[in-house]
C-alpha positions in Angstrom: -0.9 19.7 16.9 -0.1 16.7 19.3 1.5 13.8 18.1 -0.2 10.4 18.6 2.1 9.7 21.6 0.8 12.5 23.6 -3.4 11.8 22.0 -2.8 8.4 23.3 -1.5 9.6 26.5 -4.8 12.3 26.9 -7.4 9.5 25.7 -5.4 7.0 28.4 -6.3 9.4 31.0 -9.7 10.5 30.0 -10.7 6.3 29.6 -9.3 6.0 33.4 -11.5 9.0 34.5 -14.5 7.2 33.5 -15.4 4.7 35.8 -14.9 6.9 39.0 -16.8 10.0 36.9 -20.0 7.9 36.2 -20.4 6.7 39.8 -20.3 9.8 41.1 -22.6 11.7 38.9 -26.0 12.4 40.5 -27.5 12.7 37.2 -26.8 10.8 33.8 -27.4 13.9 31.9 -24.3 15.8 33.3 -22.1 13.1 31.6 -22.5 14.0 28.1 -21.8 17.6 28.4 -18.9 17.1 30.0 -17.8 14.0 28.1 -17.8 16.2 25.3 -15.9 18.9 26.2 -12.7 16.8 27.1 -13.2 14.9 24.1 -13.2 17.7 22.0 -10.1 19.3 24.0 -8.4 16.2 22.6 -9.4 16.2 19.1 -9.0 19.8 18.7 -5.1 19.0 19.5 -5.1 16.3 16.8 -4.1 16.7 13.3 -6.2 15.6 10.6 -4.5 12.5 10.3 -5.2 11.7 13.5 -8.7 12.3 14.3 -9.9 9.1 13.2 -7.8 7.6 15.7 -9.0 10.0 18.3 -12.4 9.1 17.2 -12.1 4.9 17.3 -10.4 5.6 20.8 -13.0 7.5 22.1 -15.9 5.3 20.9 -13.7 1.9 22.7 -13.9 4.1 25.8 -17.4 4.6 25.7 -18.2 0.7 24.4 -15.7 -0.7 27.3 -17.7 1.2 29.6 -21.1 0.3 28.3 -21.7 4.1 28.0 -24.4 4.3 24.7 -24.1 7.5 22.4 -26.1 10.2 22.2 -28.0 10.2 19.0 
């Protein structure tokens, strides 16, 4: 388990990764797998306590971005 320190410091990097990512993708598609797996990475590290921290962090990311969810 990771404190929050060290989630916040994962999520920091992952929400600096997106911009560059997305306009380099050929497709749209390959984002969300790979979106996912990262994310997961990082909540897999995070104690219960913390996953809905995780989870509002990772859903900014995506709004700041204007990146919509998959339903």
């Amino acid at each position: 388990m990771s404190t929050r320190a060290s989630l916040d410091a994962e999520l920091d990097r992952l929400a600096a990764m997106l911009p560059p990512w997305r306009q380099t993708l050929r497709h749209e598609a390959q984002f969300w797998p790979q979106f996912t797996a990262l994310a997961q990475e990082i909540l897999a590290q995070a104690n219960p306590d913390e996953e809905r921290h995780v989870r509002q962090r990772l859903d900014a990311m995506l709004a700041e971005n204007g990146i919509v969810q998959q339903e």
